[in-house]
C-alpha positions as CSV (number, residue, x, y, z in Angstrom):
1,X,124.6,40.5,179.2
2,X,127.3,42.9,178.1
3,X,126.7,44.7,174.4
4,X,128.5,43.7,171.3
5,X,130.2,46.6,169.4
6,X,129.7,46.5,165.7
7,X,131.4,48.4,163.1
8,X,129.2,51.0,161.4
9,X,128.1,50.0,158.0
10,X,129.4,53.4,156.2
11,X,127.5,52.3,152.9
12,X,124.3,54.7,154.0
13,X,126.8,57.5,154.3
14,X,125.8,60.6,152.3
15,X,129.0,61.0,150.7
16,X,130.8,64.2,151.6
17,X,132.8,64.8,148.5
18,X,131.5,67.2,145.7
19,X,132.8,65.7,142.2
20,X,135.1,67.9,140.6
21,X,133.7,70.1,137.6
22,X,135.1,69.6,134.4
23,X,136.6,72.9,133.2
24,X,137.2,73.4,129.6
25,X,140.4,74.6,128.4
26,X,141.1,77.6,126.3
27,X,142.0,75.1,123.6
28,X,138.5,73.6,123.6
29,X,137.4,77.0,123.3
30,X,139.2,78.2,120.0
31,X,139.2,75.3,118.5
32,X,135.3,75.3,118.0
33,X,135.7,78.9,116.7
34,X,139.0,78.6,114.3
35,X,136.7,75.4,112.5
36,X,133.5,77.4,112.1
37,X,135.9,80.6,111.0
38,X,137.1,78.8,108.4
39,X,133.6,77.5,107.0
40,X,131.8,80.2,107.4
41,X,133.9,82.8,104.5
42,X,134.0,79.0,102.5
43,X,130.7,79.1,102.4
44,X,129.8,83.1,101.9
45,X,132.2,83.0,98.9
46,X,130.8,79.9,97.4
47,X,127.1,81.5,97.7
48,X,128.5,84.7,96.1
49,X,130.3,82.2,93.4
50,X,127.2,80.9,93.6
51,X,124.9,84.0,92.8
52,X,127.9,85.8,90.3
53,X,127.3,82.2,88.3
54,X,123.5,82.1,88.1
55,X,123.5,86.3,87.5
56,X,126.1,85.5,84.3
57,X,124.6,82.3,83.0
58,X,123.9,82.8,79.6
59,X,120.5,80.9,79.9
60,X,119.5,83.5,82.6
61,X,120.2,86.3,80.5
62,X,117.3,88.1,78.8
63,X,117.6,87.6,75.1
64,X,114.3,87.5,74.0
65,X,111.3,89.6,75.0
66,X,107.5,88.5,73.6
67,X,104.9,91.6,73.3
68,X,101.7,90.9,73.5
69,X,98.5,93.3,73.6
70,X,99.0,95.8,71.7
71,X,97.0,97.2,68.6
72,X,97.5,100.4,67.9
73,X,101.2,100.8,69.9
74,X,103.2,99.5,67.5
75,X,106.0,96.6,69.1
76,X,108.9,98.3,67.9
77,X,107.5,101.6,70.3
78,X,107.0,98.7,73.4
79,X,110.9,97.4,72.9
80,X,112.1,101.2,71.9
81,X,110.4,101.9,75.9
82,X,112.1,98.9,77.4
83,X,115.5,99.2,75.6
84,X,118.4,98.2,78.0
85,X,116.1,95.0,79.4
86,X,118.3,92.9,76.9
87,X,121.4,91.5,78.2
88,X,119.6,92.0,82.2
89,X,119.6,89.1,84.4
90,X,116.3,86.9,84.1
91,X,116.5,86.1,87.9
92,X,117.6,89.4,89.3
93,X,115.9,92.4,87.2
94,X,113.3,94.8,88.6
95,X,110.3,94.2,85.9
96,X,108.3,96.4,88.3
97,X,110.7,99.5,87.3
98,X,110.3,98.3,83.7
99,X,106.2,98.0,84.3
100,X,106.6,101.9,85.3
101,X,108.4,103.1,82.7
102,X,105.5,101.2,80.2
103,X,103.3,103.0,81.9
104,X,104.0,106.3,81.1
105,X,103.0,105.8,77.6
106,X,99.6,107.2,77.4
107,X,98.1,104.2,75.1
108,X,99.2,101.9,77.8
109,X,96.3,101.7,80.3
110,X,98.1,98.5,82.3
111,X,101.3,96.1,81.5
112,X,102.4,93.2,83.1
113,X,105.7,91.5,82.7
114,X,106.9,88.1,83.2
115,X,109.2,86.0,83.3
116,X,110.1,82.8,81.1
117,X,112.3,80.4,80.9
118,X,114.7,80.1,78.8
119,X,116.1,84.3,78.9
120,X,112.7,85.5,78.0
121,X,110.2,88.2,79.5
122,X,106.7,88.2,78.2
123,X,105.1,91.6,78.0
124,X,101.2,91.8,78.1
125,X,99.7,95.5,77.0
126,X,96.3,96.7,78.2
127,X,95.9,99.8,75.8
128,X,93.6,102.6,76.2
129,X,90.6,103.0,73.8
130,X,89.8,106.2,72.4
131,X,85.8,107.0,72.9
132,X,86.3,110.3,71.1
133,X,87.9,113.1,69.6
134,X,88.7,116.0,72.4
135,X,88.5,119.4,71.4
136,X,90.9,120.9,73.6
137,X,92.5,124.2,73.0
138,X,91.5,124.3,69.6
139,X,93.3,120.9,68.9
140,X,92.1,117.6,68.4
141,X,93.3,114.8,70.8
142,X,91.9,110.8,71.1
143,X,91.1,110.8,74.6
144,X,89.6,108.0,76.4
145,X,86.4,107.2,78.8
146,X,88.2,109.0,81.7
147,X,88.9,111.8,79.3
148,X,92.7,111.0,79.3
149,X,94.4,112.6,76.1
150,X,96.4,109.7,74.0
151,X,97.6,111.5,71.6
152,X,97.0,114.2,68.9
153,X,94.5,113.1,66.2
154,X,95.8,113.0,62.6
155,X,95.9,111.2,59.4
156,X,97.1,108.1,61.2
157,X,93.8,107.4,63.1
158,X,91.3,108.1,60.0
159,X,90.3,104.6,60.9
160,X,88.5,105.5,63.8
161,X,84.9,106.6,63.1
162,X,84.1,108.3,66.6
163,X,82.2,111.6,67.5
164,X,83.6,115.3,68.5
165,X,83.7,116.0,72.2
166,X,83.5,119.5,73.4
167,X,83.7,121.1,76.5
168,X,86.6,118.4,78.5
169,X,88.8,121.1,78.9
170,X,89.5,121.5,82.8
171,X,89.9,125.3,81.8
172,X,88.7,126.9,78.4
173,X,91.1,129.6,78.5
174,X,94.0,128.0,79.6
175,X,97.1,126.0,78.3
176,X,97.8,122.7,78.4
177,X,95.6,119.2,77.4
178,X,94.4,119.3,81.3
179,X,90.5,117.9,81.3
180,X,87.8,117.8,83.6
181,X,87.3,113.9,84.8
182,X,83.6,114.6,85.6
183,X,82.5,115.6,81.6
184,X,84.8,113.0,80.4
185,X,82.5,110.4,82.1
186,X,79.5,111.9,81.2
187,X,80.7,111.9,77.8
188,X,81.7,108.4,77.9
189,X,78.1,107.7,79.5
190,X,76.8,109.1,76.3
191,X,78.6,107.6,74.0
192,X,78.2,104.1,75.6
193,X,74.5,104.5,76.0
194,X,74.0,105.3,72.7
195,X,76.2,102.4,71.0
196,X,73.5,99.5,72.0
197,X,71.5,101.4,69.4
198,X,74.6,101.2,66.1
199,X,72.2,102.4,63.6
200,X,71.9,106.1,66.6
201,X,75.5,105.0,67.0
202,X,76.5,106.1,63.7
203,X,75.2,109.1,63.4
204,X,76.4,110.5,66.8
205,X,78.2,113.3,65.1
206,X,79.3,115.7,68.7
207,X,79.0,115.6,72.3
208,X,78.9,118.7,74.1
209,X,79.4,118.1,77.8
210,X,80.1,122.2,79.1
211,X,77.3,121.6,81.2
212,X,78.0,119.0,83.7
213,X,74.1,118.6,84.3
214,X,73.2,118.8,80.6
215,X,75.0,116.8,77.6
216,X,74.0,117.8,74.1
217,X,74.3,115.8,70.7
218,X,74.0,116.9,67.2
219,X,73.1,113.9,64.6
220,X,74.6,113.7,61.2
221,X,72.3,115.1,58.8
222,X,70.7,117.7,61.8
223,X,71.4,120.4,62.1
224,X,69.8,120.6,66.1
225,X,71.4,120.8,69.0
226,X,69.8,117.8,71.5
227,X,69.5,118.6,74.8
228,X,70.0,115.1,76.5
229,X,69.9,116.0,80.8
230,X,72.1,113.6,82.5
231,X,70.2,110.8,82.1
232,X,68.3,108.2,79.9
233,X,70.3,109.3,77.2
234,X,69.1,106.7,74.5
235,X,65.4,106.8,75.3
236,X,65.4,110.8,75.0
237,X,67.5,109.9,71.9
238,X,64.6,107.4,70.6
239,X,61.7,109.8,71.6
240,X,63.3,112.8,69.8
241,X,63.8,110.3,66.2
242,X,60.1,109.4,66.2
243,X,59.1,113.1,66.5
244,X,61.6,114.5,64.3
245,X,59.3,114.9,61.6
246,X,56.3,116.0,63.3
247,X,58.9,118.8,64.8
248,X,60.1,120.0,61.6
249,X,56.6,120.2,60.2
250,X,55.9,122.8,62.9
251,X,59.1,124.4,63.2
252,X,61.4,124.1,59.9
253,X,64.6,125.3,60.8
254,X,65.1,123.7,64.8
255,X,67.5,125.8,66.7
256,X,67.5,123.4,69.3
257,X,65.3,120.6,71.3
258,X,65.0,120.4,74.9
259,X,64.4,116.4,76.2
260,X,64.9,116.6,79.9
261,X,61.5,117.2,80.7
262,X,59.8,113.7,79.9
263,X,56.4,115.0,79.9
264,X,57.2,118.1,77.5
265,X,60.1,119.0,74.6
266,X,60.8,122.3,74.4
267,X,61.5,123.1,70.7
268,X,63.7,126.9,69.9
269,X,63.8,127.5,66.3
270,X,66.5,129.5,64.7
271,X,66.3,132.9,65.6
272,X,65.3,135.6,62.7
273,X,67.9,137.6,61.8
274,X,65.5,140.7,62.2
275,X,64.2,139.6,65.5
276,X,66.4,139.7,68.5
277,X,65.0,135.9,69.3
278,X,62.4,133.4,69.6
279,X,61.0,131.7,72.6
280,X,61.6,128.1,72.5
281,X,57.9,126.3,71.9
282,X,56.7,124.2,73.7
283,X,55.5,120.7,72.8
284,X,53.8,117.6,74.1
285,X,55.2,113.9,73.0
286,X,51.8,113.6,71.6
287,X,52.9,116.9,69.2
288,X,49.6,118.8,70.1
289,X,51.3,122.8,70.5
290,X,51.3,123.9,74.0
């Protein structure tokens, strides 16, 4: 039986021929480029249109600025400080270089600024308040719990009813209003511990605080220095009060009394002016001479 020839079935043939890439002409290329050139300074100068619009729109200019705060800074010193802020853009203006320059004001302890729509900037003071009067150089100066120097004391503050401090100075003999932080806070320890007491309050006449270790107080109407330690300053304060009298019926004219020893006052009278000095006595809370 003799074979039959068929024709190959060439469907199953991997075809040979690659397909022809695609390639893009140089038009296709620029023409992408030329449209996107021509939106892109569009849109750059319409955002800077944009931007000049918003800076120069009269409802985003500042017009109005609120003050808010302040007691003894007057707002007509606040505005005088942030003169040139009018007529500033609401949207763009650097309130944090304002805030600085608020701050160099020494009655301003903190400021904030904000804005407010419409073409306003609110202005929130935190002042400083004066705990004393700082001898300093032979002047007189309100200075605060930290023992920062506000400003010279005059006519203007006669208001204030608050107690001479002594010994702030960071160097006696020098120049300047520089003062020692550490005797400003033991000063201002003072003086707070004492005001839960307003009747001791008000008659907290000085504070000496030379000795960093040892504050001293004179009363109104006494004439004694009161050594207070560096602690327990009203207690000491109290104990010394109740005693007073007892004190002065021993000792009449009271140089100073010594309260840092809890167990024992140490009482120096006012030295003779034909004796050289007196030893300080010494006395139990009790009042029995030692």
């Amino acid at each position: 039986m003799s074979g039959v020839a068929l024709p190959a079935d060439r469907r199953f043939r991997r075809a040979r021929a690659k397909p022809a890439r695609r390639h893009r002409t140089l038009r296709g290329l620029v023409k992408p480029l030329v449209r996107y050139g021509l939106v892109a300074p569009l849109l750059l100068y319409g955002i800077y249109r944009g931007t000049n619009l918003v800076a120069k729109a009269r409802v985003l200019q500042i017009d109005r600025i609120i003050v808010g705060g302040n007691e003894r800074l007057s707002r007509g010193e606040v505005l005088a400080v942030l003169d040139g802020l009018r007529g500033e853009s609401l949207v763009w203006t650097d309130l944090g270089a304002w805030r600085r320059r608020l701050m160099v004001s020494p009655w301003v302890r903190d400021a904030a600024l904000r804005r407010s729509l419409p073409s306003t900037v609110e202005v929130f003071i935190s002042e400083r308040q004066p705990i004393g009067i700082g001898r300093i150089n032979g002047e007189m100066y309100l200075v605060d719990d930290h023992a920062v120097v506000i400003d010279q004391y005059g006519p203007q503050y006669a208001d204030l009813d608050l107690p001479l401090v002594d010994g702030i100075a960071a160097s006696p003999n020098g120049d300047g209003l520089m003062t020692d932080r550490l005797r400003g806070d033991l000063a201002a320890r003072v003086i707070a511990a004492v005001k839960a007491r307003p009747d001791i309050a008000r008659r907290l006449s000085q504070v000496d605080v030379a000795d960093l270790h040892n504050a001293a107080v004179i009363l109104a109407g006494d004439p004694a220095v009161i050594y207070l330690g560096e602690d327990q300053f009203l207690p000491r304060l109290q104990s010394y009060l109740e005693l007073a009298s007892a004190l002065r019926d021993r000792v009449q004219d009271i140089d100073y009394v010594d309260l840092r020893f809890d167990d024992r006052i140490y009482v120096r009278p006012v030295p003779k002016q034909t004796k050289r000095g007196a030893a300080p006595s010494t006395w139990k809370p009790s009042g029995k001479k030692r």
